[in-house]
TIDRENKE-929643 format. One record per residue: residue number from 1; residue in one letter; x, y, z of N, C-alpha, C in turn. Coordinates in steps of 0.02 Angstrom, whole numbers. Layout:
# residues N
{NUM,"A",{X,Y,Z},{X,Y,Z},{X,Y,Z}},
...
//
This chain:
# residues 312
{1,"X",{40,-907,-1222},{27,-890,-1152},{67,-827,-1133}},
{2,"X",{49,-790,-1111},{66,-710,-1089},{117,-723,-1027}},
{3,"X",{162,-705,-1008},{203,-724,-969},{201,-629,-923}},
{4,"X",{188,-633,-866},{203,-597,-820},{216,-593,-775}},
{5,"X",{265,-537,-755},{341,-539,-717},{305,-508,-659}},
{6,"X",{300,-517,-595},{263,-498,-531},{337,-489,-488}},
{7,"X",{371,-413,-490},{404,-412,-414},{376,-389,-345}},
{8,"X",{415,-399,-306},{409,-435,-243},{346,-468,-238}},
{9,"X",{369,-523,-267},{291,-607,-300},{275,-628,-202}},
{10,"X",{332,-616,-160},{345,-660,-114},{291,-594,-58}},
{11,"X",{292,-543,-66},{252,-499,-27},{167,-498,-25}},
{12,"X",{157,-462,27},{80,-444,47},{36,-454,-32}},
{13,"X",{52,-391,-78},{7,-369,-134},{23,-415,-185}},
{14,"X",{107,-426,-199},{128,-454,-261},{118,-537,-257}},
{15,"X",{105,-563,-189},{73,-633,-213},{-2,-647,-228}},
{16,"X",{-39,-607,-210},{-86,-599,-207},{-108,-573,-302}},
{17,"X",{-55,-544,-333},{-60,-534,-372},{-35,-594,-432}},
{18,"X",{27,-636,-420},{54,-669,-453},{1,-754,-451}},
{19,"X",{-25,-745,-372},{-77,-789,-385},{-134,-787,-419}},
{20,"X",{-166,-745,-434},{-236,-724,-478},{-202,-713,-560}},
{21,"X",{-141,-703,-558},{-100,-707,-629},{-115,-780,-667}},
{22,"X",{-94,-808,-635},{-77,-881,-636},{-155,-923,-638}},
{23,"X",{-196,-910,-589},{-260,-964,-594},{-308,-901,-666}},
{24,"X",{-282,-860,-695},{-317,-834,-760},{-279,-849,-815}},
{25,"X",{-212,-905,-809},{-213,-934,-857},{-117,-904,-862}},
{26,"X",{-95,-879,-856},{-28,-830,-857},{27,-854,-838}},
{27,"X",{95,-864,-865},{141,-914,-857},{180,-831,-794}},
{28,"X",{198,-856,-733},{203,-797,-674},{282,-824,-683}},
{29,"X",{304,-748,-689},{394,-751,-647},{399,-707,-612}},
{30,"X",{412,-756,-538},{418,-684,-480},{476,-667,-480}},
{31,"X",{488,-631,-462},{554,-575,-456},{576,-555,-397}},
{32,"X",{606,-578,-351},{634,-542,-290},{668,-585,-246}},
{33,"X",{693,-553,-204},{748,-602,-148},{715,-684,-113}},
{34,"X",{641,-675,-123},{621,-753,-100},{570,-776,-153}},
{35,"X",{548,-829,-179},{515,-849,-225},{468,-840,-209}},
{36,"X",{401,-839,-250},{329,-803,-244},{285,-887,-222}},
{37,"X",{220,-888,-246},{170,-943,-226},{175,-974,-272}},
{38,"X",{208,-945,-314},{180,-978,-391},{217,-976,-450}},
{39,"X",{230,-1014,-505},{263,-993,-572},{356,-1005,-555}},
{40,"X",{407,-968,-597},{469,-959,-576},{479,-909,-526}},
{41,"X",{561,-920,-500},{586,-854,-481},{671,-853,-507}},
{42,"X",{656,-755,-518},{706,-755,-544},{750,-707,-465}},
{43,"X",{795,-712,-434},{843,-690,-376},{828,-609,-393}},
{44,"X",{824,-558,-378},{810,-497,-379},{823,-451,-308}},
{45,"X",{874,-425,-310},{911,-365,-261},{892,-298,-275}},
{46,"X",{837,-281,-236},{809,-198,-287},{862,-161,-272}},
{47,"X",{886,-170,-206},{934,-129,-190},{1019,-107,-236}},
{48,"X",{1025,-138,-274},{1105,-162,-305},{1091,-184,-368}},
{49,"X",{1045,-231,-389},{1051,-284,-465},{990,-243,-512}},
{50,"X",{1017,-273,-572},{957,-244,-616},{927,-318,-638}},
{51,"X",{865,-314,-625},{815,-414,-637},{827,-416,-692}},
{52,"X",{834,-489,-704},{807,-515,-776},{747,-528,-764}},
{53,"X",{740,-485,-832},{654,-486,-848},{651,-534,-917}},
{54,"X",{696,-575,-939},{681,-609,-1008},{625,-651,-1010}},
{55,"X",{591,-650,-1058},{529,-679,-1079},{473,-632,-1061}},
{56,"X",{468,-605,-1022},{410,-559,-974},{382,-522,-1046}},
{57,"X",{312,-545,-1045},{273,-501,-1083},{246,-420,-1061}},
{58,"X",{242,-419,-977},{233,-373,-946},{247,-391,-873}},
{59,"X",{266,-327,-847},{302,-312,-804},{230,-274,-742}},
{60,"X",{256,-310,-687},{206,-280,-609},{248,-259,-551}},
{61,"X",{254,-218,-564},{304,-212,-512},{277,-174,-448}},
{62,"X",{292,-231,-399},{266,-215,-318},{309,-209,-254}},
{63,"X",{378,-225,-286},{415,-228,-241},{439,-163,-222}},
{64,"X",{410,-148,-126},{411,-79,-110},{449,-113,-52}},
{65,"X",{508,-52,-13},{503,-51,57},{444,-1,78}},
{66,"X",{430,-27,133},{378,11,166},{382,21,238}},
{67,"X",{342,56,260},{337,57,338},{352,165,339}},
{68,"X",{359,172,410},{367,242,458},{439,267,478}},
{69,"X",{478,253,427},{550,237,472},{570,325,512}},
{70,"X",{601,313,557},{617,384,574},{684,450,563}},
{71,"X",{684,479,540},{729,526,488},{797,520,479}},
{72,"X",{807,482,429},{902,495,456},{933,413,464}},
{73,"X",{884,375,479},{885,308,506},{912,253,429}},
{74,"X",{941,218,451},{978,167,401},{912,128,352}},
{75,"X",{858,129,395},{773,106,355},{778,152,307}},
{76,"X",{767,242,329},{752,282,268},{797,271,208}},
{77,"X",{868,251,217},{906,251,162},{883,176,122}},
{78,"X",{877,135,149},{874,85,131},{801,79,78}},
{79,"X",{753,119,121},{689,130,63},{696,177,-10}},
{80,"X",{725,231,15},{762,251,-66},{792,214,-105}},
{81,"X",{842,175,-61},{879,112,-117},{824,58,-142}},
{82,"X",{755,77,-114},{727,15,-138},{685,55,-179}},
{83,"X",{635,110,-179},{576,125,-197},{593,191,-267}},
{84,"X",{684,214,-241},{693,238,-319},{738,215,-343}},
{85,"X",{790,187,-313},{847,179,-349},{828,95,-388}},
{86,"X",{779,46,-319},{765,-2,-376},{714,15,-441}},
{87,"X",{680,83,-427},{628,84,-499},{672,90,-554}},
{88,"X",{724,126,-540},{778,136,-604},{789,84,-634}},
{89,"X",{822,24,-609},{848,-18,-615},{812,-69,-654}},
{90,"X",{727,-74,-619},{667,-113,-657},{637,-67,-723}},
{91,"X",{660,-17,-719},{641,16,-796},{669,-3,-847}},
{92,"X",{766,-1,-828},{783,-15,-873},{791,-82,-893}},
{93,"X",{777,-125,-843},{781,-177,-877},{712,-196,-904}},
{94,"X",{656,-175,-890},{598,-168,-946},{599,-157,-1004}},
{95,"X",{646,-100,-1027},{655,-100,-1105},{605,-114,-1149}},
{96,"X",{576,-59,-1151},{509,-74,-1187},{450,-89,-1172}},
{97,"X",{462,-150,-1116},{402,-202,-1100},{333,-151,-1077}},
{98,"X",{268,-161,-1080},{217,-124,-1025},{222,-141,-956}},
{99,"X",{233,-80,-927},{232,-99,-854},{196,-62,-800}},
{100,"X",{160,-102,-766},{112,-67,-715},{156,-67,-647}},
{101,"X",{163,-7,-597},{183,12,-564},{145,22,-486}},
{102,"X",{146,-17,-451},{107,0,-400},{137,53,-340}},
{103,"X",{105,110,-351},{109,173,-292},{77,171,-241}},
{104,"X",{68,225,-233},{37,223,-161},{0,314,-154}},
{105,"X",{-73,297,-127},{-93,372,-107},{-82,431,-60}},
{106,"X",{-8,391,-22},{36,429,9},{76,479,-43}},
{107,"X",{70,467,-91},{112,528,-135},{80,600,-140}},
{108,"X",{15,594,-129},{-27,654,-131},{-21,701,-65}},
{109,"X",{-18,754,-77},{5,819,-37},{-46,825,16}},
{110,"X",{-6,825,92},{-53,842,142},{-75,881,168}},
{111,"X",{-142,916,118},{-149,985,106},{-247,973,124}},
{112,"X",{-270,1020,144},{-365,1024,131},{-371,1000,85}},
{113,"X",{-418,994,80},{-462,967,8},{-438,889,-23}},
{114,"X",{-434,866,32},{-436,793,23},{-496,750,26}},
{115,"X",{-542,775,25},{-618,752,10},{-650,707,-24}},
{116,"X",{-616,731,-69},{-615,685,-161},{-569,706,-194}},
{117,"X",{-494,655,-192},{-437,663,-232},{-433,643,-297}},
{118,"X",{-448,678,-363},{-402,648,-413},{-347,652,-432}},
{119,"X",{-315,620,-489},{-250,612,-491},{-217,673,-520}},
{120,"X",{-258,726,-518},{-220,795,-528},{-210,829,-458}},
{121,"X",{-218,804,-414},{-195,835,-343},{-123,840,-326}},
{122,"X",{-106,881,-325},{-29,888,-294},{14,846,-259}},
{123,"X",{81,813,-282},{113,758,-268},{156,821,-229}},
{124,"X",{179,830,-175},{227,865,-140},{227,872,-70}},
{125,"X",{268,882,-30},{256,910,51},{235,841,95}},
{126,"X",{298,766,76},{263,707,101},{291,708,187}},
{127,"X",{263,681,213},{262,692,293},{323,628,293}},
{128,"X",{333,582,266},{383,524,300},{420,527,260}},
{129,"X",{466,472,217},{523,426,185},{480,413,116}},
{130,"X",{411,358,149},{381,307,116},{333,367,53}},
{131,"X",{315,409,83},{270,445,41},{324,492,-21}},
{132,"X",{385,505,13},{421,555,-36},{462,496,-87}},
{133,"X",{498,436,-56},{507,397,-112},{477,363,-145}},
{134,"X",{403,333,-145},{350,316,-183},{348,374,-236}},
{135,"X",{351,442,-207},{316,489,-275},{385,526,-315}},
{136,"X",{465,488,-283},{509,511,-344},{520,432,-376}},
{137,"X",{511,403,-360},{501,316,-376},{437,312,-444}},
{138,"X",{375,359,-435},{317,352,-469},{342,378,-535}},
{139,"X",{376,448,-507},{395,505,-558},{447,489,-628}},
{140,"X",{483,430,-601},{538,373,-650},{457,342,-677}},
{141,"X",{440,302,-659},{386,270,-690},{332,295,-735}},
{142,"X",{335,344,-710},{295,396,-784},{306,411,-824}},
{143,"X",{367,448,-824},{416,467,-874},{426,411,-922}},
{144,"X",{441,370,-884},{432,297,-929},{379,263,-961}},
{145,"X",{346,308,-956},{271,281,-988},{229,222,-961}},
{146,"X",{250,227,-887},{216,157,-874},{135,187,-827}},
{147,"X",{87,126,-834},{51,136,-800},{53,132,-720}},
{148,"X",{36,179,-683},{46,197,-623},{-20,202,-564}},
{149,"X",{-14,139,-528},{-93,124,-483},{-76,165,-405}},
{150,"X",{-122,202,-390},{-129,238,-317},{-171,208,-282}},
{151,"X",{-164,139,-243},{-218,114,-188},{-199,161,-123}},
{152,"X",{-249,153,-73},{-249,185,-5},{-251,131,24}},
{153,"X",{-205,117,78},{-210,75,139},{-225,1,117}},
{154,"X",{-215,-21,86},{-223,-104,56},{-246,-146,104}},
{155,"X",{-286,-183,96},{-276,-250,164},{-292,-292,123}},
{156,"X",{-314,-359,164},{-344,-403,144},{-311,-474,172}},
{157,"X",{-312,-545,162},{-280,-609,185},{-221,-595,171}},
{158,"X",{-179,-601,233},{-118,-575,248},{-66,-528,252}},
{159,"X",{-133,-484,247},{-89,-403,248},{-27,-408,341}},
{160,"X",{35,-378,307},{60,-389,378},{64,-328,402}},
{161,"X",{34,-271,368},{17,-199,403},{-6,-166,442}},
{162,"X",{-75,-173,388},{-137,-127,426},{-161,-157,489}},
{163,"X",{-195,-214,481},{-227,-240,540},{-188,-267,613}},
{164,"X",{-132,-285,589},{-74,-293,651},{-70,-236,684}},
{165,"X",{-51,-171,663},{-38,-126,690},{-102,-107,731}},
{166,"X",{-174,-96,687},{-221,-93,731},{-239,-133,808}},
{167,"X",{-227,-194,793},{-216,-233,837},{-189,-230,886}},
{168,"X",{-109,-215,888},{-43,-199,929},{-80,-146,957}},
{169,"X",{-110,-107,945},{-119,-52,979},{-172,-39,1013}},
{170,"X",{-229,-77,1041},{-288,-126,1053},{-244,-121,1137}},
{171,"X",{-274,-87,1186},{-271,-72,1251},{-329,-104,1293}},
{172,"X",{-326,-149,1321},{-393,-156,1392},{-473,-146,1373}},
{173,"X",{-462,-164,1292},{-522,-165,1250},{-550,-69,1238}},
{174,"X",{-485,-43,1233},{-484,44,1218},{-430,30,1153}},
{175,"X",{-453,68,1097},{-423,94,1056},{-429,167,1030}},
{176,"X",{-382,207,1042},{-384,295,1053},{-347,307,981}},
{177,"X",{-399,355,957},{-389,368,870},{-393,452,883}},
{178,"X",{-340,484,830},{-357,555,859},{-406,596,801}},
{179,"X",{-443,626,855},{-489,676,808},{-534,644,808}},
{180,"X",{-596,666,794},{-672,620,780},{-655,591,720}},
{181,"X",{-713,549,717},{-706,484,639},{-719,555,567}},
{182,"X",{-690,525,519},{-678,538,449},{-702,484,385}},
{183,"X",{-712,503,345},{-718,482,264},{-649,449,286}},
{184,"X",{-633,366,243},{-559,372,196},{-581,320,166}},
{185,"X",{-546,331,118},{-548,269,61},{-507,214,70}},
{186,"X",{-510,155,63},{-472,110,95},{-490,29,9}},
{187,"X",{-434,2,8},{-437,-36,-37},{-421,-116,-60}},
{188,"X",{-472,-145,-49},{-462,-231,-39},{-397,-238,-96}},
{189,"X",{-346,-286,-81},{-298,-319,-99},{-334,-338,-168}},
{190,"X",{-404,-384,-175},{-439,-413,-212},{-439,-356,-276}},
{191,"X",{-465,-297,-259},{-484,-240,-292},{-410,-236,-328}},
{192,"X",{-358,-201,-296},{-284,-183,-324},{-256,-231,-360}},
{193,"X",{-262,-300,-340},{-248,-362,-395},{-294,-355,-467}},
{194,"X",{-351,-354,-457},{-376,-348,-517},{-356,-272,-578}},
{195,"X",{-345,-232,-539},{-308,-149,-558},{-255,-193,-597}},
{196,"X",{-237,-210,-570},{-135,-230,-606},{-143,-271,-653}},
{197,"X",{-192,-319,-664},{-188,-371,-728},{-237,-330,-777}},
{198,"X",{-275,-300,-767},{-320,-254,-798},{-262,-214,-841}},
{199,"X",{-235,-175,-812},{-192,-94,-825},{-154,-89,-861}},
{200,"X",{-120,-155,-933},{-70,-140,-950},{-110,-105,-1020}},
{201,"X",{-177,-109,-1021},{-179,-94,-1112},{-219,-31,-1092}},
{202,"X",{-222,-5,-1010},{-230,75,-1021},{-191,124,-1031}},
{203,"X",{-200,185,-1050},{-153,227,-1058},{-109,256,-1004}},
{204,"X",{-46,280,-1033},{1,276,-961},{-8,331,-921}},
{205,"X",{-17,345,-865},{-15,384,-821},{-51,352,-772}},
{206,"X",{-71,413,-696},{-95,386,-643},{-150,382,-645}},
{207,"X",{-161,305,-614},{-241,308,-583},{-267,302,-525}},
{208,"X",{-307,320,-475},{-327,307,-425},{-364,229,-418}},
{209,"X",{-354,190,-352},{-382,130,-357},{-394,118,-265}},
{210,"X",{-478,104,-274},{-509,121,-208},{-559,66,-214}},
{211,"X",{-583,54,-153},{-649,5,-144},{-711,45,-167}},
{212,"X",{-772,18,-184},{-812,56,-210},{-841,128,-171}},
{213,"X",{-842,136,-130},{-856,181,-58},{-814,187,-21}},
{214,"X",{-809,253,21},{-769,268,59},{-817,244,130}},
{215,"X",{-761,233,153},{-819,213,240},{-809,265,298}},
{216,"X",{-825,255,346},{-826,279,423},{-778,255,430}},
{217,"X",{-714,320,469},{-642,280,480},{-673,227,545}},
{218,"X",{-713,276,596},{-703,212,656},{-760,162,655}},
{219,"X",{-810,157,610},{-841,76,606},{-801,43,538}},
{220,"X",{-746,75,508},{-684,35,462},{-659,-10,511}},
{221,"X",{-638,19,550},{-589,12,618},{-625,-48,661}},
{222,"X",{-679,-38,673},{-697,-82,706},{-733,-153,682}},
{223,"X",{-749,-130,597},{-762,-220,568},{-679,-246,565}},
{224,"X",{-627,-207,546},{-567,-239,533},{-548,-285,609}},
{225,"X",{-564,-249,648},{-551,-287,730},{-594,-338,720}},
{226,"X",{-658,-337,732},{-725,-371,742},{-696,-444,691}},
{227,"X",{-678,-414,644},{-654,-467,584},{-591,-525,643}},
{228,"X",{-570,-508,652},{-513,-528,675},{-520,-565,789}},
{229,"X",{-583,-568,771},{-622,-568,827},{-593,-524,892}},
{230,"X",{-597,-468,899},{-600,-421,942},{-641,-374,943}},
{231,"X",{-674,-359,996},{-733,-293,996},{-687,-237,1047}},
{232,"X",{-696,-193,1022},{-653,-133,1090},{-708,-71,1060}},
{233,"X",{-694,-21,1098},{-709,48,1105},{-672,84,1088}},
{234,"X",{-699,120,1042},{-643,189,1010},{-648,245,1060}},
{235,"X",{-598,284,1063},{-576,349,1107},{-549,395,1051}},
{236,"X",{-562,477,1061},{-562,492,1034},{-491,536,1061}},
{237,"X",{-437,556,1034},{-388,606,1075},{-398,673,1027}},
{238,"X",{-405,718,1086},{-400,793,1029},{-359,801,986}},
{239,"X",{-347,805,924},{-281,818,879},{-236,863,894}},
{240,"X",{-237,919,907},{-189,937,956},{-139,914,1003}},
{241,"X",{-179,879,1032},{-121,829,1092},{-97,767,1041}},
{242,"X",{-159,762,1000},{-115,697,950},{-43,708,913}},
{243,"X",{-58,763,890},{-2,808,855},{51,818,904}},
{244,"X",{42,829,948},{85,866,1010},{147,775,1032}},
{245,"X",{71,738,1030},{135,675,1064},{172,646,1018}},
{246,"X",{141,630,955},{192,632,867},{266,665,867}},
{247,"X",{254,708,890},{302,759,894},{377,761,952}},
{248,"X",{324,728,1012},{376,696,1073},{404,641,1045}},
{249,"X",{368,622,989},{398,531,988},{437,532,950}},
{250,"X",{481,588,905},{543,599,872},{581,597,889}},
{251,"X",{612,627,960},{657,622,989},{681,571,1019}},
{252,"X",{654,509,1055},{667,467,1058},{670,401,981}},
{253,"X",{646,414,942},{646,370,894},{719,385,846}},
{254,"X",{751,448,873},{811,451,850},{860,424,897}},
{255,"X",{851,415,943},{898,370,971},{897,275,970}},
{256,"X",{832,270,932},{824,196,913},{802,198,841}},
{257,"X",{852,201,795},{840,226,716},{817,144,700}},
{258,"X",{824,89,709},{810,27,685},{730,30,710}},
{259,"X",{706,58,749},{632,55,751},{591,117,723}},
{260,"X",{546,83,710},{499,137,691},{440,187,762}},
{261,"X",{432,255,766},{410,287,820},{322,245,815}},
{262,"X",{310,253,878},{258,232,908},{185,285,879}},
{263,"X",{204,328,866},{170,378,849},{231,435,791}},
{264,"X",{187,456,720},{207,506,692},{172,547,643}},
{265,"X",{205,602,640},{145,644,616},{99,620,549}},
{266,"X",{130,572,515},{88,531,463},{42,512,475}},
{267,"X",{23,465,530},{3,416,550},{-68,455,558}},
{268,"X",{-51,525,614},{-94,567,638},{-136,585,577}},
{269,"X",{-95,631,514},{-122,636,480},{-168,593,429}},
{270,"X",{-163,541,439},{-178,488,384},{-255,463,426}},
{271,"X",{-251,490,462},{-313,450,511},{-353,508,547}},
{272,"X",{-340,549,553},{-373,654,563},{-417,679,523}},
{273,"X",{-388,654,459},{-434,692,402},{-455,635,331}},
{274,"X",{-511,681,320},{-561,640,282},{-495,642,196}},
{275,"X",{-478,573,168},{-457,554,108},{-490,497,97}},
{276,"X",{-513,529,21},{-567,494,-27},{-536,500,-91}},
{277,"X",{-520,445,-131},{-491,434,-204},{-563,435,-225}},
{278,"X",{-558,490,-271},{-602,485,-348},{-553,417,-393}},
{279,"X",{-605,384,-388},{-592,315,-465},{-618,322,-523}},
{280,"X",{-674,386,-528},{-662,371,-604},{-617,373,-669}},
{281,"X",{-565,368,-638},{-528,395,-711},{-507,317,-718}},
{282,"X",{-488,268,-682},{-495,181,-684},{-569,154,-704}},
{283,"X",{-613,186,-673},{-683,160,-691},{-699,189,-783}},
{284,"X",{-661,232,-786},{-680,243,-868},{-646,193,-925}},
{285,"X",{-609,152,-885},{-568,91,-945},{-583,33,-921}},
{286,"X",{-660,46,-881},{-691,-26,-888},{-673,-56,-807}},
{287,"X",{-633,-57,-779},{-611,-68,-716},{-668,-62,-668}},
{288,"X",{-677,-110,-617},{-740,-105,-563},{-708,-112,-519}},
{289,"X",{-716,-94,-453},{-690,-122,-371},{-758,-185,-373}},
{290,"X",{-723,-237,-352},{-791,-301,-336},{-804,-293,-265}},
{291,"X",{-748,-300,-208},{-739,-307,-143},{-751,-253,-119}},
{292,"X",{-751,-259,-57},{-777,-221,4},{-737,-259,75}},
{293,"X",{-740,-218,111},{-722,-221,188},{-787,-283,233}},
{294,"X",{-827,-278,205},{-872,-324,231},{-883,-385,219}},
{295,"X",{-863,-399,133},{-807,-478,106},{-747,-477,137}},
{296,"X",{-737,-455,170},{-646,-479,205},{-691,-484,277}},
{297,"X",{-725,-468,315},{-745,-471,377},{-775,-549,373}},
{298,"X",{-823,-546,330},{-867,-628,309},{-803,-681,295}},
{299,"X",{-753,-650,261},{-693,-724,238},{-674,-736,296}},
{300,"X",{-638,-689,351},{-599,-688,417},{-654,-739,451}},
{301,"X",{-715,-703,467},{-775,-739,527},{-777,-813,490}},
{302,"X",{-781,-816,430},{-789,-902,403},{-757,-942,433}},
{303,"X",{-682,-904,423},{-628,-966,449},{-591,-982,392}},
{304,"X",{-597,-935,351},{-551,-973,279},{-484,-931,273}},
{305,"X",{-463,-879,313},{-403,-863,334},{-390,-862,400}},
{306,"X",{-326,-866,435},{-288,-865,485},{-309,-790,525}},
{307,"X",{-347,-796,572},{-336,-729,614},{-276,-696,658}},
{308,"X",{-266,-646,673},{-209,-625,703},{-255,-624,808}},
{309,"X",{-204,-626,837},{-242,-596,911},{-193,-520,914}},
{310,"X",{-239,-477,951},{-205,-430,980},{-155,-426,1020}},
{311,"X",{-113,-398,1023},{-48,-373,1079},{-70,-330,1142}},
{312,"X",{-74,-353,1197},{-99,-313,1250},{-53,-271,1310}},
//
């Protein structure tokens, strides 16, 4: 029996992953500060300890800080201590082992020609914390020969991200997005789980990992609500002023470094302009996206996950 080591087992992606490990047959050791759904756990401090990985046939490693933190703030340090200083730490105690690395398509440069990204697009010039330590975090992981997955925007049953935030921000049945709608590629949990148990017998470097199609950001936007039973109206704010209030919202977010700003220029950017992952270079080692945004809308409307309500 193949034994694989799933960190942060206890998070959004990595249980999701350590569970589909496990019902394909796979003896699961999660790895991180709380025990996963499934299999062992071994105590794991990305921040400080190096894991035992003994027995682990292969190594998944998911354990990211994440989030918008704002510059300077005790979050940003704390995500370096997690997203490079713990990759160090899970390399070396890999020693050898194959290990798939989950990134993020925040590493790619926020530059034109984001249309159709492959994984030769420029890693540089990241707008937050999360995007510049993911891609010196990736850059250990390569070097190391490990395989390295780029999803966009993940969701799926129990994402505590994407759809909350959409939500939270759900006004008097108005939700104001800046710039007209865009292309983006966006990528079921379902999809990126199957990437990671797939990926250890491809060759090492990056791959892009996306749902089969890119969609309409604002009918994305609005099955993810609809899913979650809310209907609202999108608004559109000129980017300019979008940009302009991003920009106000620094200054105050430095005087509350434990929170993250209400608005920042990421956010703007990440949702302004059209980003589309090219997959074939995953689709050439056999790899398929199954899911779609419209299987997570049908699971939500069933009733076979927990819906969130909006914040008003």
């Amino acid at each position: 029996m193949t034994t694989i080591a799933v960190t942060g087992a206890s998070g959004f992606c990595g249980s999701h992953i350590a569970t589909t490990a496990a019902a394909r047959g796979a003896d699961v050791l999660c790895v991180g500060r709380r025990p996963g759904p499934v299999g062992r756990h071994t105590p794991w401090d990305a921040t400080r300890q190096v894991p035992d990985l003994s027995g682990a046939d292969l190594v998944v490693h998911c354990a990211a800080a994440v989030g918008d933190p704002a510059p300077g703030s005790t979050a940003e340090a704390t995500m370096h201590a997690v997203n490079v200083d713990g990759t160090a730490r899970l390399l070396q105690a890999a020693a050898g082992r194959p290990v798939v690395w989950v990134s993020s398509a925040s590493v790619y440069a926020p530059i034109p020609g984001r249309a159709r990204i492959t994984e030769d697009h420029p890693v540089r010039g990241h707008l937050n914390a999360y995007g510049r330590t993911k891609a010196a975090g990736e850059a250990l992981a390569l070097a190391a020969g490990a395989v390295v997955l780029r999803p966009r925007a993940v969701y799926g049953a129990g994402d505590p991200h994407l759809a909350p935030r959409l939500l939270s921000r759900v006004r008097h049945g108005l939700l104001m997005l800046p710039g007209p709608s865009v292309r983006l590629s966006l990528t079921a949990v379902e999809n990126l789980t199957d990437a990671c148990l797939t990926a250890a017998d491809w060759p090492p470097g990056a791959y892009n990992i996306a749902d089969p199609t890119p969609y309409d950001r604002d009918e994305a936007i609005r099955t993810v609500l609809r899913a979650h039973g809310v209907r609202t109206r999108i608004g559109h704010i000129p980017l300019p002023a979008a940009r302009a209030a991003a920009a106000a919202a620094r200054t105050p977010a430095r005087l509350r470094p434990r929170a993250e700003p209400p608005l920042t220029r990421y956010a703007v950017d990440q949702l302004a302009h059209s980003v589309v992952l090219d997959v074939s270079k995953a689709q050439s080692r056999g790899w398929t996206a199954g899911r779609t945004l419209k299987d997570y809308e049908t699971a939500l409307l069933s009733g076979r996950t927990t819906t969130a309500r909006p914040a008003r």
